[in-house]
C-alpha positions in Angstrom: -37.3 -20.7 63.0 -36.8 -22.0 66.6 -33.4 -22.2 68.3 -32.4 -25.7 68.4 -32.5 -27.6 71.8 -29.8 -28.1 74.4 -30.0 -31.0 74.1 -29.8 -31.4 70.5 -26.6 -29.1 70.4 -25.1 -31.5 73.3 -26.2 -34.6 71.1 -24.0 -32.9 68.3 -20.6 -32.5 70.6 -21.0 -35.8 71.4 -21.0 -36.8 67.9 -18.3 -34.6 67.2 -16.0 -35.7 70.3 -16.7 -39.3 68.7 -15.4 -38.1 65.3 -12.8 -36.4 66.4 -11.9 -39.7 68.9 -11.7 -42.2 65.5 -9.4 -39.3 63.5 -7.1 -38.9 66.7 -7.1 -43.3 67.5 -6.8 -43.7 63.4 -3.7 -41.3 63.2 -1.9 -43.2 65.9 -3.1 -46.3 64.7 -1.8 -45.9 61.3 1.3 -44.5 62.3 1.9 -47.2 64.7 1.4 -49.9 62.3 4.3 -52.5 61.8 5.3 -52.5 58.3 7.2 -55.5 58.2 3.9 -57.4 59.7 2.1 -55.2 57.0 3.6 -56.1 54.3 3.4 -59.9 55.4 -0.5 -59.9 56.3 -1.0 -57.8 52.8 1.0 -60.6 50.7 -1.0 -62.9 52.6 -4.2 -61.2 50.8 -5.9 -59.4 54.0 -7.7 -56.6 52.1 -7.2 -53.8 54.9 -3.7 -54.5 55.0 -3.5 -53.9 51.5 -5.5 -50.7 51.9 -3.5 -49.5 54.8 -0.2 -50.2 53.2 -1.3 -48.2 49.7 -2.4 -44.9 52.3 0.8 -45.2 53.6 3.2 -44.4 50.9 1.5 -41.1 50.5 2.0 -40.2 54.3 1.6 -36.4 53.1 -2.2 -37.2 51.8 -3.4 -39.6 54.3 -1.9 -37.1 57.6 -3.8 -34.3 55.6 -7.7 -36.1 55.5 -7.4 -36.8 59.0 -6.1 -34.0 60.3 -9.1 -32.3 57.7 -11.6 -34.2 59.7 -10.1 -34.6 62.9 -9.6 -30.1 63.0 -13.5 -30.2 61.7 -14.9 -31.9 64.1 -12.8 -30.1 66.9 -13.5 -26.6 66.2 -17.2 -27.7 65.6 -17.7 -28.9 69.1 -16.0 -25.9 69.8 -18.1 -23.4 68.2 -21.1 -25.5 69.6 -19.9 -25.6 73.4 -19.6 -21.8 73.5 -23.2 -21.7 72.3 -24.2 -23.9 75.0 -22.1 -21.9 77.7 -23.1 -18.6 76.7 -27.2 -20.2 77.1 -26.3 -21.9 80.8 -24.1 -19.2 82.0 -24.6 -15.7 79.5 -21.3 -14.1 78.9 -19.3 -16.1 81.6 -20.1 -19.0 79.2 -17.2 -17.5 76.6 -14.8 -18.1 79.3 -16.1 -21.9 80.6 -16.5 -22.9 77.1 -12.5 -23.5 76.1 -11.9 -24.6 79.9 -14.4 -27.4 79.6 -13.7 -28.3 76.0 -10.1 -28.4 76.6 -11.0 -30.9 79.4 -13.2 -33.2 77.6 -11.7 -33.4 73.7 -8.1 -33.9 75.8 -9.6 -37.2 77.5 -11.9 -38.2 75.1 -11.0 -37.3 71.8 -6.9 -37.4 72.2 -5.6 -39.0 75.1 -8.2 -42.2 75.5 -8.3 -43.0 72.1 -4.4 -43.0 70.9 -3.7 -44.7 74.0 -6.1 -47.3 72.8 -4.6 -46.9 69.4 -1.2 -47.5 69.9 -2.1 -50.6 72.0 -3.7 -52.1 69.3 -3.0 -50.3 65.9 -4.0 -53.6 63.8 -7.7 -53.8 64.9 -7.8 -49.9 64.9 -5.9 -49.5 61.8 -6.9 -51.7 59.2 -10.6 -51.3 59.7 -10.5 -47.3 59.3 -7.9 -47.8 56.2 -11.2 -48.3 54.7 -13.3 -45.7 56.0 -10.0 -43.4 55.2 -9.9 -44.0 51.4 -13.7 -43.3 51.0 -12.7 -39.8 52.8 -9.7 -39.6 50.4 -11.7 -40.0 47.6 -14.1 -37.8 48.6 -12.0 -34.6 50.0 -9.0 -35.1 47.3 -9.1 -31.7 45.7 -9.0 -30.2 49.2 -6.1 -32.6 50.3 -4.3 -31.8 47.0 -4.7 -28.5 47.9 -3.4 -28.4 51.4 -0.5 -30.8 50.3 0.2 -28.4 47.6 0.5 -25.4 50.2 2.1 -27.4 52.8 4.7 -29.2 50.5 5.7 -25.8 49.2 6.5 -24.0 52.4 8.7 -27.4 53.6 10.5 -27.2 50.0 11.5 -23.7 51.4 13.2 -25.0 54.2 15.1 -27.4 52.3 12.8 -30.5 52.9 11.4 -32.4 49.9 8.5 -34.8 49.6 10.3 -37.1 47.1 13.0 -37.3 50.4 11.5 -40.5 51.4 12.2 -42.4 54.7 14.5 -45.6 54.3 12.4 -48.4 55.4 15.1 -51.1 55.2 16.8 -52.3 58.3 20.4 -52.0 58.3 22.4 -54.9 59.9 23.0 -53.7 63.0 18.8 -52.8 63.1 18.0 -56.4 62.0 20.2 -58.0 64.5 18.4 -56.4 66.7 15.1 -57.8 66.3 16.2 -61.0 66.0 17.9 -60.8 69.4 14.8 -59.2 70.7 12.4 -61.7 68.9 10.8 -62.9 72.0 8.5 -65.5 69.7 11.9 -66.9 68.8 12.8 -70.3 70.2 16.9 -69.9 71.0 18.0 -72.5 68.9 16.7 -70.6 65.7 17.5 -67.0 67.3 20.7 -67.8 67.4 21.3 -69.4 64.4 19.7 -66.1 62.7 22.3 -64.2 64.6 25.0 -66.3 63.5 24.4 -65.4 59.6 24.1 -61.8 60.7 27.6 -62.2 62.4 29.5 -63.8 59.7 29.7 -60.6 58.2 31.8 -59.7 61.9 34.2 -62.3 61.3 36.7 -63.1 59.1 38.7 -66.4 58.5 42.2 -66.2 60.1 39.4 -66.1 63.2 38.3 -69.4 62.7 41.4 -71.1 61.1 42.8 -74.4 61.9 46.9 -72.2 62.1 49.8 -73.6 60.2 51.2 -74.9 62.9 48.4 -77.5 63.6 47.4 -78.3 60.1 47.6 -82.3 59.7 49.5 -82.9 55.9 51.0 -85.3 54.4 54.7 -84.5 52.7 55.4 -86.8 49.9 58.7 -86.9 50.5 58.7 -89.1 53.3 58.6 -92.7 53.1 56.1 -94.6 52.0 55.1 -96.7 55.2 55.0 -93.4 57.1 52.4 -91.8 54.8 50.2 -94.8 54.5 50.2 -95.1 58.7 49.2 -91.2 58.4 46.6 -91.9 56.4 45.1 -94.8 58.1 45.8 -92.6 61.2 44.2 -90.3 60.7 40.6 -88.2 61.4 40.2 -86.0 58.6 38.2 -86.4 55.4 40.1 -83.9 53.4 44.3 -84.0 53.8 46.7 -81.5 52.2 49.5 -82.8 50.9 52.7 -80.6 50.5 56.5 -81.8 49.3 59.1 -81.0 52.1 57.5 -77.8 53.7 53.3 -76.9 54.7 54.4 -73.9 52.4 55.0 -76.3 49.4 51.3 -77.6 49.1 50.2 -79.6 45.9 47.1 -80.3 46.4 44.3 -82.1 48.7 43.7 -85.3 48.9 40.1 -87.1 49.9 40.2 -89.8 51.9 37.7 -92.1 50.0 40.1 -91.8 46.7 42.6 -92.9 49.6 40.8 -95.9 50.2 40.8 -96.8 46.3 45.3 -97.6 46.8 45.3 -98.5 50.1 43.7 -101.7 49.5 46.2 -102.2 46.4 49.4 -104.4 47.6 51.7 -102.2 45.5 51.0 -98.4 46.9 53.3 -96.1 45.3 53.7 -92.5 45.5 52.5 -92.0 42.3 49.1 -93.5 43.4 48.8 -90.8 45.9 50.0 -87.8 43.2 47.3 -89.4 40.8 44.0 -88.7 43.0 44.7 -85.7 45.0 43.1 -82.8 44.0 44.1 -79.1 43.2 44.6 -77.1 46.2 41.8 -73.8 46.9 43.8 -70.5 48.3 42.0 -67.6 49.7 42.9 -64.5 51.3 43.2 -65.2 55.3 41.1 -61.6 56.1 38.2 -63.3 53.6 34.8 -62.4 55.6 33.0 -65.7 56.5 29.9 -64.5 55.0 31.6 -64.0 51.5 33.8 -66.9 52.2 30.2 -69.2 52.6 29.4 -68.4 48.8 33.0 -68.6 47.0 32.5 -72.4 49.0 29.8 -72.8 47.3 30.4 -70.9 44.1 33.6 -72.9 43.4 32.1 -75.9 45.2 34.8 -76.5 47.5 35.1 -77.5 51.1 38.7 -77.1 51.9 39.8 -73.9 51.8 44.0 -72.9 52.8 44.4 -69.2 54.0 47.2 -67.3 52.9 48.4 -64.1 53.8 49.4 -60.8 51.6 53.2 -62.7 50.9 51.3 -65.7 49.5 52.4 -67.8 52.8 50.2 -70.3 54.5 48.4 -69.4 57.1 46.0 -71.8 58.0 43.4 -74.0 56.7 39.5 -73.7 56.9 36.2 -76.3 56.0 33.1 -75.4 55.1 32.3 -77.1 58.4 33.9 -74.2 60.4 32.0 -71.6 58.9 28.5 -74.0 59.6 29.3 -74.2 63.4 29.6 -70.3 63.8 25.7 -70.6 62.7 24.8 -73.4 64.2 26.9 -74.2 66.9 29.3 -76.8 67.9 28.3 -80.5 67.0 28.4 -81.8 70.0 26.7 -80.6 73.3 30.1 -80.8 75.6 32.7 -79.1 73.4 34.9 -78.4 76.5 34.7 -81.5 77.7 35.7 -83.2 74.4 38.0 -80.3 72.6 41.6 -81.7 73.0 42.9 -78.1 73.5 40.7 -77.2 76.5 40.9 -79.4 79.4 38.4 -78.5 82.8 40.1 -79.3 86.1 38.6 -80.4 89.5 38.9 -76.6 90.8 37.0 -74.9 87.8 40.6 -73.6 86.0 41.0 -75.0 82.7 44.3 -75.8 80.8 44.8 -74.2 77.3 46.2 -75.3 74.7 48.5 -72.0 73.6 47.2 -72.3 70.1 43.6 -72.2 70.7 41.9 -69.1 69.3 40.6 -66.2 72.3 37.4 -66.7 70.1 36.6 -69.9 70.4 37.4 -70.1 74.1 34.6 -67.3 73.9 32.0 -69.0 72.6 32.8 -72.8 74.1 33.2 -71.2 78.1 31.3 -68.3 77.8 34.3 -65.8 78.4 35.0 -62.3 77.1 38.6 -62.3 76.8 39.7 -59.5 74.1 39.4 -60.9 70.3 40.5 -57.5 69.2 44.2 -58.3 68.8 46.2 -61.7 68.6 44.2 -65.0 67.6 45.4 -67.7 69.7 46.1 -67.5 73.3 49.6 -67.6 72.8 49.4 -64.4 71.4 47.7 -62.6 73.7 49.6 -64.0 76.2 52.7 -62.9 74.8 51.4 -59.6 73.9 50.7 -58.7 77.3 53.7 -59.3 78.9 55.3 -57.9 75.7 58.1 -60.3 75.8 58.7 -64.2 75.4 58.6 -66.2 78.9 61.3 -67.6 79.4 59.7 -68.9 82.9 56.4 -69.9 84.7 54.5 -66.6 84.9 50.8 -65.6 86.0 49.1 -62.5 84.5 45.6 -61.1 85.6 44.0 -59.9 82.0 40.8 -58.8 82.0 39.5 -60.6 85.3 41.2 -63.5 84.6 44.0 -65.4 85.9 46.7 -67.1 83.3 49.1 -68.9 84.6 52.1 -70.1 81.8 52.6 -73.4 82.3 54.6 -75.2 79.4 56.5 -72.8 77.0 58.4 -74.7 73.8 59.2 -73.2 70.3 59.0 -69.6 71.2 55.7 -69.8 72.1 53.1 -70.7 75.3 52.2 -74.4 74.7 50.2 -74.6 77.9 48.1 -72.0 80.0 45.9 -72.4 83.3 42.9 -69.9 83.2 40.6 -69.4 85.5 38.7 -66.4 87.1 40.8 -63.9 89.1 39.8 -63.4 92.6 38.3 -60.2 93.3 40.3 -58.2 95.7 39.0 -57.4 99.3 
């Protein structure tokens, strides 16, 4: 029988360096894949989608036919190219023969292809999932057979095949590909990233505090109450006898409307419509907070703390702006607690919360202690003012202007020089 050709052997390595190209660009590919896009295109029916995401829950089985083929087709070529090199070159040829093999599979069969691969793992991926399963099929009892041998030696070193990887994003992970969800116009992106933060924030963070919460105290008289009410801004108003702490329940201002047209208002009309008051814990997370809303379909919620004592009060409204955003595009020029002046300082209301001076101006003062400006204020000079006094916190420049009740009514922020 004659030798076969050089040129027949070198039309083999070149079919083998081919072969051994799709194992080496299919591995990458596969492993590359997206499986949250996966998933998505094989719900939406795409056949090698579904293929590719059935081979991957057995990584074990599908690493083991390609690396099968892929080790083949490698040492093949290789047993081929010495043949060749010990024809051109005699024995010096057992010596070229790795060199140039080395050389070539490295560029063409490895470094080429899962470059290409990783580039684009769909249109290499999905495609050879079909190609794959055929091989699967095929070379099963010797796949079972390595993955028998292979899974026993890892079970000796304490790693186990049923160990599988966790797939799911924690929060922290899914934040981060919303932020980094460059197909994501900003409006939704952050709105996505406001859900994920509820979790972050609890509501004594966005609470209306005791202090500024608008009632109305049945024990005052009459034609005070009914120039409140007609007064007033809110939809829903507590109403308390004698002290915020003494609440008794929440009145609606369309069941208002029902006795103020009457010409004989009484009390009792007031005491008849107002509804029972909603408590919750002041360190409730927003995010939890959001469902009991809508569990005990209630809009008006008053904060308490571990004593039972008022805190503050919160709407379902609140909760809706930290994932949407403020209501209107100009918050700091229409908030009545943050006022801009002609030289870029701004003055503070003392009981507006660090965190929504954050998120309205863009600052990063700390929201890791006190709520309200006021507080952190205070905190930092660890006493009450008793006069006009500036503090530089955090590269910013606060300047007490108005102190009443124990407390900074008035603040001047603004960005601290830098110094020379």
């Amino acid at each position: 029988m004659d030798e076969p050709s050089l040129e027949f052997l070198f039309g083999l390595i070149v079919l083998l360096i081919v072969l051994s190209a799709y194992f080496s660009g299919s591995e990458t590919a596969m492993m590359a894949l997206n499986r949250y896009r996966l998933k998505h295109l094989a719900n939406e029916g795409h056949g090698g989608a579904k293929l590719a995401a059935k081979l991957l829950e057995r990584p074990d089985r599908l690493l083991s036919v390609i690396l099968i083929g892929n080790n083949l087709a490698n040492f093949s070529a290789a047993s081929l190219a010495t043949v060749i090199a010990i024809k051109m070159f005699g024995d010096n040829g057992v010596a070229i023969a790795p060199i140039a093999c080395t050389i070539v599979f490295l560029i063409f069969a490895e470094v080429a292809p899962k470059t290409i691969s990783a580039a684009y793992p769909e249109k290499v991926a999905l495609p050879s999932s079909y190609i794959l399963k055929v091989l699967l099929t095929l070379l099963f009892p010797l796949v079972w057979s390595v993955n028998v041998i292979a899974n026993g030696i890892l079970r000796l070193i304490g790693i186990r095949q049923e160990d599988q990887i966790d797939d799911h994003l924690s929060h922290e992970e899914l934040r981060t590909v919303v932020f980094e969800g460059s197909k994501i116009a900003d409006h939704p992106q952050n709105m996505m990233l406001g859900v994920l933060d509820l979790k972050n924030v609890s509501v004594e963070d966005i609470m209306v505090p005791k202090a500024e919460i608008f009632g109305i105290d049945i024990e005052d008289d009459l034609e005070d109450i009914i120039a409140q009410l007609r007064s007033g801004q809110h939809t829903r108003v507590p109403v308390f006898k004698g002290d915020i702490d003494k609440i008794i329940g929440i009145l609606h201002m369309r069941n208002a409307v029902k006795f103020l047209s009457e010409e004989n208002i009484s009390k009792a009309s007031i005491l008849q419509v107002i509804e029972d008051p909603y408590f919750i814990p002041e360190n409730t997370p927003l995010q939890t907070q959001l469902i009991n809303f809508q569990k005990q379909k209630e809009r008006l919620a008053l904060a308490v703390d571990e004593y039972g004592d008022i805190q503050g009060i919160v709407a379902i409204e609140d909760i809706l702006e930290e994932i949407v955003g403020a209501y209107t595009t100009d918050l700091a020029a229409t908030n009545v607690d943050i006022h801009p002046q002609d030289d870029g300082s701004f003055l503070i209301d003392g009981g507006t919360h660090v965190r929504l001076l954050n998120r309205q101006l863009g600052w990063t003062l700390p929201q890791d202690g006190p709520k309200t400006m006021s507080g952190l204020i205070i905190e930092h000079l660890e006493t009450i003012p008793d006069s006009v006094v500036s503090i530089t916190l955090e590269g910013y420049r606060i300047e007490v202007m108005l102190i009443q009740d124990n407390m900074v009514k008035t603040a001047k922020v603004c960005l601290a020089p830098e110094p020379f």
